[in-house]
C-alpha positions as CSV (number, residue, x, y, z in Angstrom):
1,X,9.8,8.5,-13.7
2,X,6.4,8.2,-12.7
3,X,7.3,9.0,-8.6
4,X,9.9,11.8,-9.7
5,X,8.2,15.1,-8.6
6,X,7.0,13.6,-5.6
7,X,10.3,12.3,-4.0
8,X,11.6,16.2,-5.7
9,X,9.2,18.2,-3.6
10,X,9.6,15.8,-0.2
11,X,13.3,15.5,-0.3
12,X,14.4,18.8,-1.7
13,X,15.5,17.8,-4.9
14,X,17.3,15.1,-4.0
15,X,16.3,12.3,-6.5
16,X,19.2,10.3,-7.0
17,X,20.7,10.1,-3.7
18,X,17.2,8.8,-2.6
19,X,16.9,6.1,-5.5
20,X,21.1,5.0,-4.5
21,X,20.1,4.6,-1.0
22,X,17.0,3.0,-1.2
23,X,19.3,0.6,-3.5
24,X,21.1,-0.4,-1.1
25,X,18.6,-1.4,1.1
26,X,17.0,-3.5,-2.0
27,X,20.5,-5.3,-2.6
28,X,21.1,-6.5,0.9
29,X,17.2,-7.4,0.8
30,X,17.6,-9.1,-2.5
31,X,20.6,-12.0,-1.1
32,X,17.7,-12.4,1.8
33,X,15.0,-13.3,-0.7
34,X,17.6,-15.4,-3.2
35,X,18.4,-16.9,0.0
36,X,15.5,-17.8,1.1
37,X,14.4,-19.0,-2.5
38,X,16.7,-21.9,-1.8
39,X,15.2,-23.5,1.1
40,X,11.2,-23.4,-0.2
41,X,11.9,-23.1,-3.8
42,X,8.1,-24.1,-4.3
43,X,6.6,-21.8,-1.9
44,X,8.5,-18.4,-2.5
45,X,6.9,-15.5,-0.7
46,X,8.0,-13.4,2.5
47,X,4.6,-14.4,4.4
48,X,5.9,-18.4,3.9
49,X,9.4,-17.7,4.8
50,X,8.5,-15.7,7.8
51,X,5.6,-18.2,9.0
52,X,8.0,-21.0,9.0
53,X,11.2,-19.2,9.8
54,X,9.7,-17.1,13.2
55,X,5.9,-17.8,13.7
56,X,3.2,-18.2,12.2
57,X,1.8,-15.0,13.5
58,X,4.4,-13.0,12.3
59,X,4.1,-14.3,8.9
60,X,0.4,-13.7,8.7
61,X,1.4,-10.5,9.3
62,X,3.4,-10.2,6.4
63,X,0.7,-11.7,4.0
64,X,-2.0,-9.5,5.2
65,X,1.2,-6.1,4.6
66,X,1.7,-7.5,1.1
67,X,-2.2,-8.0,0.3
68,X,-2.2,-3.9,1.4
69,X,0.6,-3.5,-1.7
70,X,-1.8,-5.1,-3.3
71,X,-4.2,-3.0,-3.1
72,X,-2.7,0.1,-2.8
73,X,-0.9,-0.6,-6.7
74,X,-3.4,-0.3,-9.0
75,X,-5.0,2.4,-6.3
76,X,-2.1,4.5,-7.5
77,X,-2.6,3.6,-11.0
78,X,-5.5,5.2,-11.1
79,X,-4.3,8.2,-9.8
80,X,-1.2,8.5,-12.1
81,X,-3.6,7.8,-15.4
82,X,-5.5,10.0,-14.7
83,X,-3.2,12.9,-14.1
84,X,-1.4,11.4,-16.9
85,X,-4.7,11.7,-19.1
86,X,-5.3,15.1,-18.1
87,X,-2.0,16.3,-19.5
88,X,-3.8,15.3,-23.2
89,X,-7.5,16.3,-22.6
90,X,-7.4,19.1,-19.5
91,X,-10.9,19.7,-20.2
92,X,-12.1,16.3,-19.2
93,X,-12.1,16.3,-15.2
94,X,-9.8,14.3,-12.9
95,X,-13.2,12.5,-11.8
96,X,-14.3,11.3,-14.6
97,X,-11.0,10.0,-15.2
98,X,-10.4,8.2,-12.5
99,X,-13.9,6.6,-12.6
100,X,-13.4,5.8,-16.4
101,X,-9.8,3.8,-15.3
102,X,-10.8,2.0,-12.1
103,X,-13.6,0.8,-14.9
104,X,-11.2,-0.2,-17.7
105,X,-8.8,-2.1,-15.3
106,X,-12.1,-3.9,-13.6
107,X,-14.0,-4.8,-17.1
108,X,-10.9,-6.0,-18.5
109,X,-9.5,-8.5,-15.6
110,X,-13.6,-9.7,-14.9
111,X,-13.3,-10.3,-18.8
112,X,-9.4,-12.2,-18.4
113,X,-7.9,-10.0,-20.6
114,X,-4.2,-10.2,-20.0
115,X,-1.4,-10.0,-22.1
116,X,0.7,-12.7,-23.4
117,X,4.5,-12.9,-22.7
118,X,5.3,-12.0,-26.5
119,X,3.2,-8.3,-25.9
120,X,5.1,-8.2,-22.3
121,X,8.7,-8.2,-23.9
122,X,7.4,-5.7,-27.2
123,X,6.2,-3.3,-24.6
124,X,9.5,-3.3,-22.4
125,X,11.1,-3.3,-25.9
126,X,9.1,-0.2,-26.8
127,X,9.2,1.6,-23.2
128,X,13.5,1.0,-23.5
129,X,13.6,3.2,-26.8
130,X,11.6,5.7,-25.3
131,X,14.0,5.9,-22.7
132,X,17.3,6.1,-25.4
133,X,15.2,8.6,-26.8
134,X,14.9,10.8,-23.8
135,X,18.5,10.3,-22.9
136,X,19.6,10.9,-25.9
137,X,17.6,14.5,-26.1
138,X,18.7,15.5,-22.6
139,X,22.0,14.8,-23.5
140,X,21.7,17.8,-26.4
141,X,20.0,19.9,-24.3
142,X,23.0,19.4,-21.8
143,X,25.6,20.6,-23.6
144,X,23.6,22.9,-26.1
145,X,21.3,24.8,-23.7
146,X,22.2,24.2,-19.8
147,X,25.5,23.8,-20.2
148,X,26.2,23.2,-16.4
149,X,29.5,24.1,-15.2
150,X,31.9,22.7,-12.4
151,X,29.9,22.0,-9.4
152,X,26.4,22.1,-10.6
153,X,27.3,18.5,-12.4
154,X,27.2,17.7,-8.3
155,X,24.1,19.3,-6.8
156,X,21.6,16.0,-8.0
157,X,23.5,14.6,-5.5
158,X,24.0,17.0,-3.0
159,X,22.4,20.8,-3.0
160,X,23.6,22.4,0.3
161,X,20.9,25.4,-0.2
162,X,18.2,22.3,0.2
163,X,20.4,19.6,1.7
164,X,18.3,18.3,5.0
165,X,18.8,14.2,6.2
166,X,15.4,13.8,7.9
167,X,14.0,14.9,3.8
168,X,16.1,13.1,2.1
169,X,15.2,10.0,4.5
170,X,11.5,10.6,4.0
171,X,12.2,10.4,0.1
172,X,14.1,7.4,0.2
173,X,11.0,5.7,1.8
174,X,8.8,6.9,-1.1
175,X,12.0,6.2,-3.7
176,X,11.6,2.6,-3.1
177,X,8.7,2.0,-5.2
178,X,11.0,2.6,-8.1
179,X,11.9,-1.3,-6.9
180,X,9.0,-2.7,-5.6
181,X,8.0,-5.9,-7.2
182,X,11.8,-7.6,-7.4
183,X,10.5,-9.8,-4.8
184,X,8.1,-11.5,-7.1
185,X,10.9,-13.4,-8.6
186,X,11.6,-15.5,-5.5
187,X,8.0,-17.5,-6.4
188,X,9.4,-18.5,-10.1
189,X,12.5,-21.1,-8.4
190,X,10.4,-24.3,-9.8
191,X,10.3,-22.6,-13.4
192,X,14.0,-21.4,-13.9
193,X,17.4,-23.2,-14.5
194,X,19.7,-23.7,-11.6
195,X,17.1,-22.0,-9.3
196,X,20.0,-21.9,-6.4
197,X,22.0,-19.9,-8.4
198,X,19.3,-18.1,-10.6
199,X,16.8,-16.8,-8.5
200,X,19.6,-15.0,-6.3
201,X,21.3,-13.6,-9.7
202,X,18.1,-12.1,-10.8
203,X,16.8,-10.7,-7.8
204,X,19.8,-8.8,-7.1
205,X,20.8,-7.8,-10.7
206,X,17.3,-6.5,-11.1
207,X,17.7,-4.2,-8.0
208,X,20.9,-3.2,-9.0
209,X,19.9,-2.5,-12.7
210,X,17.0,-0.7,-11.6
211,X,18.7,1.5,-9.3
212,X,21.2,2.3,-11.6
213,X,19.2,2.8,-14.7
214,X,17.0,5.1,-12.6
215,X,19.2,7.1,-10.9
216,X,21.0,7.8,-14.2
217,X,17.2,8.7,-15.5
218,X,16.4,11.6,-12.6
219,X,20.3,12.4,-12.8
220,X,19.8,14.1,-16.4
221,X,16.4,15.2,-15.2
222,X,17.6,17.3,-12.3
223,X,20.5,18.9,-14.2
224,X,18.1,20.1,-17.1
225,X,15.4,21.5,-14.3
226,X,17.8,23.7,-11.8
227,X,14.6,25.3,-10.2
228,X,15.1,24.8,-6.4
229,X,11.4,25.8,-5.9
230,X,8.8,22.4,-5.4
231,X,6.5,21.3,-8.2
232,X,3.4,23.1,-8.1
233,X,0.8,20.5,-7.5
234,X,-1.3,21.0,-10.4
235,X,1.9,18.9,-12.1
236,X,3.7,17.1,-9.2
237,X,2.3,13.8,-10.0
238,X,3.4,13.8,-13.8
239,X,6.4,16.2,-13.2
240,X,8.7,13.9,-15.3
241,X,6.5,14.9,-18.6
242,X,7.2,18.2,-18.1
243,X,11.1,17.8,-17.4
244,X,10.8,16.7,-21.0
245,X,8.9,19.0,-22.5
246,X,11.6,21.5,-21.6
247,X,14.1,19.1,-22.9
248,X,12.8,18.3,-26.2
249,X,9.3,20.3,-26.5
250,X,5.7,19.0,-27.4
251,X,7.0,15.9,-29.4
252,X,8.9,14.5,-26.1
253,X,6.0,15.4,-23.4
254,X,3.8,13.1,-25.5
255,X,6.1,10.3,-26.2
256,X,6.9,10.1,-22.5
257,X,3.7,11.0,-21.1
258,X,1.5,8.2,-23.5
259,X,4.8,5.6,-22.9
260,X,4.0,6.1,-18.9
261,X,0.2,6.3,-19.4
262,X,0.6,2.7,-21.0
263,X,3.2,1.4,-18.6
264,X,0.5,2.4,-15.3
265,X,-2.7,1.2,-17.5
266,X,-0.8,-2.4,-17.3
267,X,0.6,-2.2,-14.4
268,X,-2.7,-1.5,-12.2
269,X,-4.5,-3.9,-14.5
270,X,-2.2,-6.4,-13.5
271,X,-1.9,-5.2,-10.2
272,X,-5.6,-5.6,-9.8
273,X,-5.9,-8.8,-10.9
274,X,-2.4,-10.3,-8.3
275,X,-4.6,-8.6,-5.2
276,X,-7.7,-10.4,-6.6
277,X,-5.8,-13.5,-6.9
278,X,-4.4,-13.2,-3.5
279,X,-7.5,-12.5,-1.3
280,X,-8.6,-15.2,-3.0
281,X,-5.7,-17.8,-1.7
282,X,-6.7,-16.0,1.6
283,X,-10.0,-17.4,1.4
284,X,-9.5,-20.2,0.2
285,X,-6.5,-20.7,3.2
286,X,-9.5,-19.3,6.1
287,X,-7.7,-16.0,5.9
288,X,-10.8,-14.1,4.5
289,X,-14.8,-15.6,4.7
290,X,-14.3,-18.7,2.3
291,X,-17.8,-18.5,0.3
292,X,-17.1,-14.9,-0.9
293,X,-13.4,-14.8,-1.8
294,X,-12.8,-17.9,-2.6
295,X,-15.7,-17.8,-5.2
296,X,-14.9,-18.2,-8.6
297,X,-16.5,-17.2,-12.3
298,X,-17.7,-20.6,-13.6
299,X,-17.3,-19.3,-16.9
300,X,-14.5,-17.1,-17.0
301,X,-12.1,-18.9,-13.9
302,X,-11.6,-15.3,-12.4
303,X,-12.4,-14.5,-8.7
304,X,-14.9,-12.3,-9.9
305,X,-15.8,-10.6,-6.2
306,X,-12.1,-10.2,-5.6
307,X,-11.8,-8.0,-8.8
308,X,-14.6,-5.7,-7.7
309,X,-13.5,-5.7,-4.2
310,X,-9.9,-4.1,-5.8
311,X,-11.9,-2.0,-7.9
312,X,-13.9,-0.4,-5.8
313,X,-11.1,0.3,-3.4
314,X,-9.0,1.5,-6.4
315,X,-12.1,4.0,-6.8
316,X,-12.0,4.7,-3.4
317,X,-8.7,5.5,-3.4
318,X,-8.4,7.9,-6.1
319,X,-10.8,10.5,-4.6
320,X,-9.4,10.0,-0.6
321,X,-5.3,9.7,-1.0
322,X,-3.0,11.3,-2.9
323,X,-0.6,9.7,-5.1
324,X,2.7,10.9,-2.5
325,X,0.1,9.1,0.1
326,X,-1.1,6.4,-1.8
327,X,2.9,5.4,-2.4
328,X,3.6,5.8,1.7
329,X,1.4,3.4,2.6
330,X,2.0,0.7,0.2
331,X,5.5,1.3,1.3
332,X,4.3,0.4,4.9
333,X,3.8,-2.8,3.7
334,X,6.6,-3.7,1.9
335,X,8.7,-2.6,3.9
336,X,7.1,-4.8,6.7
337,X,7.6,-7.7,4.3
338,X,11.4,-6.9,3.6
339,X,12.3,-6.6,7.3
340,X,10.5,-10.2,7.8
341,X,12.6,-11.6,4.6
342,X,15.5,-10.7,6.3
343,X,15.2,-11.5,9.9
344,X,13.9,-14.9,8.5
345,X,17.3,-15.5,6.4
346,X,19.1,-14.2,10.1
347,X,17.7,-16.8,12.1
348,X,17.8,-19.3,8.9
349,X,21.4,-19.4,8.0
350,X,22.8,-18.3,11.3
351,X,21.1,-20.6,13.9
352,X,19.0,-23.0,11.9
353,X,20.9,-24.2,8.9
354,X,24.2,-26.2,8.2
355,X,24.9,-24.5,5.0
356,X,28.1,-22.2,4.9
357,X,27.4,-18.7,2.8
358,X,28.9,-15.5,3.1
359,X,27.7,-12.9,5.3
360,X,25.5,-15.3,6.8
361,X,24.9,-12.4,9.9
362,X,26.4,-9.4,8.1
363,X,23.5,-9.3,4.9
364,X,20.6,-9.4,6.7
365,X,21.1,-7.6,9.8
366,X,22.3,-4.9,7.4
367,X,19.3,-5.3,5.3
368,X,17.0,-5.6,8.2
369,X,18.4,-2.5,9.8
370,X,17.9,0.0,6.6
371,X,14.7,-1.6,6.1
372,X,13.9,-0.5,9.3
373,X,15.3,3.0,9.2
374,X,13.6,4.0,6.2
375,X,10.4,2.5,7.2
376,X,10.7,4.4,10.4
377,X,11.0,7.7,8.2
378,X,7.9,7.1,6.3
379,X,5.2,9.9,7.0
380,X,2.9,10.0,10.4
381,X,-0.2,9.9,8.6
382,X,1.0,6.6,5.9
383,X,2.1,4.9,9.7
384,X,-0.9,5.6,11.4
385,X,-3.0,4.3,8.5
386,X,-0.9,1.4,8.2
387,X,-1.2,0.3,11.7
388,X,-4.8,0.2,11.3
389,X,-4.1,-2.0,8.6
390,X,-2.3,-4.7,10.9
391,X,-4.7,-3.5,13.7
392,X,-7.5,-4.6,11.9
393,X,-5.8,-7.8,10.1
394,X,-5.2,-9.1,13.3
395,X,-8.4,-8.6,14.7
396,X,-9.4,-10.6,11.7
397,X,-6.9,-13.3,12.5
398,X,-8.4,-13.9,15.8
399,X,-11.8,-13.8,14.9
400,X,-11.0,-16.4,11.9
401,X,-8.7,-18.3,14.8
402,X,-11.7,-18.4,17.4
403,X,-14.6,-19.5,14.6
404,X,-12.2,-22.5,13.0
405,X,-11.5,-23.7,16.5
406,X,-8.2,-23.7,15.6
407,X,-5.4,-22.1,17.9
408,X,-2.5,-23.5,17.5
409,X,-1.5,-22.1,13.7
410,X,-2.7,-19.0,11.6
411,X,-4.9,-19.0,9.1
412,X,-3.5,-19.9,5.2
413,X,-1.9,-17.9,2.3
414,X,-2.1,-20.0,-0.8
């Protein structure tokens, strides 16, 4: 919901075909990662599986892509709130917002103020009725006010009046941040059941309940707003609020928009505090200057600089990119990850490993070759700034290389 007018305006109104193929993508990415979950089931991460599966290099690589996800979530957090917050007080400036959140998120992780599994689940509980609610309104104002007839049930999918491939491409590669994080559940294999069978189930039914869920969410969205014309900017960001305010008036666009405005609030808090957690297994690995980001609150056990680091760049962020950038670029990096994930499980269970699965070749290269396409279709500008990105962590990686005296291995993710 929260990425809705954006894709809208970029690939023509083309939501849901954007959200089914970047699916697919996810799904033949998702086997890679359940895949790869078996052979270091206590190391689970793209930048271990790609170290030790190509080189060490490479896998560096990865990490330092992922740490700019890192970054780049609670980044666009910030932005989202406080759009999001606008729609309740529009007198109050986007500044002041966006200053008062990249605050928040910062005091509370310094302070290690997370919440607890039980709050988790109410919140997902909570967020899922909000969604039956919405459905269930969009369903009356379906049949009692739009009415669409014959063909127009087909135009989410396909609109020939706006119907261009190289748009709809460029949306997919901004579509896929309705699934990033799946990947996260490759590093739980020593705390589930059956971890061989487990991880793979979850990773995959997640994408795939995702994709659906979601598509079935901008589906009903689309129908109910028929204007071709983009999303004035003013509302792009938060264009899903609006959608259902013309569904189901004033009562919906605040349920929706406070139910989002919660969802991001935890979401770049926690976001904040994974990147903070992160560069601080890079420092503590000779990724990163040991004695600042491996430093940690005596009282408190939180890598205090880290947090402000994220912060700041959060701050940063809010006043320099946009939230259609913002998303780009994290993209970048994910998608750097998810081609690594699969060429790893390629060379694994194709020339390394006796094991027999299906589509040993087949899965990967197909994942590995969407990943690429769609990453090739992300914007000029998010690939420009992203090679900068890898420019400068490699730069770093031979800097760290040359002062540890070390040349034979990269420096550590822990």
């Amino acid at each position: 919901m929260g990425i809705y007018g954006v894709v809208s305006n970029v690939a023509g109104g083309h939501v849901v075909t954007t959200i089914l193929v970047a699916m697919v993508a996810m799904l033949f990415t998702a086997v890679s990662y359940g895949r790869m979950a078996r052979v270091y089931p206590s190391a689970g991460s793209a930048y271990t599986y790609v170290g030790h599966e190509l080189h060490p290099t490479l896998g560096y690589i990865v990490g330092w892509s992922m740490l700019l996800d890192y970054i780049l979530n609670p980044l666009i957090c910030v932005i989202w709130c406080s759009a999001a917050a606008r729609n309740i007080l529009p007198q109050i400036p986007y500044a002041a917002w966006a200053v008062a959140f990249a605050l928040v998120f910062t005091a509370l992780n310094l302070r290690g103020v997370r919440t607890s599994g039980r709050v988790n689940g109410l919140l997902a509980l909570g967020m899922s009725l909000v969604v039956a609610i919405f459905l269930a309104y969009a369903i009356r104002y379906l049949a009692f006010v739009a009415r669409p007839i014959a063909g127009d049930w087909l135009l989410p999918f396909y609109d020939p009046a706006t119907f261009s491939p190289s748009r709809v491409f460029r949306g997919t590669s901004i579509a896929v941040l309705t699934y990033i994080g799946f990947d996260g559940i490759s590093t739980m294999s020593e705390e589930v059941e059956n971890p061989r069978r487990n991880i793979m189930l979850a990773t995959v039914l997640t994408c795939l309940v995702i994709g659906l869920l979601s598509a079935l969410e901008v589906y009903v969205a689309q129908l109910a707003w028929p204007f071709r014309a983009p999303f004035p900017e003013s509302i792009v960001d938060t264009a899903y609020v609006h959608v259902a305010q013309r569904i189901g008036g004033r009562f919906l666009f605040h349920l929706l928009n406070a139910t989002l405005l919660i969802a991001n609030m935890g979401s770049g808090m926690a976001a904040q505090f994974g990147a903070a957690r992160l560069l601080y297994g890079m420092g503590r690995g000779g990724s990163l200057p040991r004695r600042f980001f491996s430093a940690i609150d005596v009282r408190t056990g939180i890598p205090r600089n880290n947090v402000i680091v994220v912060g700041a760049c959060a701050l940063a962020g809010a006043f320099l990119l946009t939230y259609e950038r913002g998303a780009e670029l994290l993209n970048f990096g994910a998608f750097i990850a998810f081609m690594g994930v699969n060429a790893a499980a390629l060379v694994h269970y194709r020339l390394r490993s006796q094991e027999k699965v299906p589509l040993a070749a087949t899965a990967p290269l197909l994942g590995l070759a969407v990943s690429a396409f769609i990453w090739l279709n992300l914007n000029r500008s998010a690939m420009l700034l992203g090679a900068l990105w890898v420019a400068l962590g490699l730069l770093l990686y031979y800097a760290m290389r040359r002062s540890s005296g070390d040349t034979s291995t990269a420096p550590g993710f822990e």
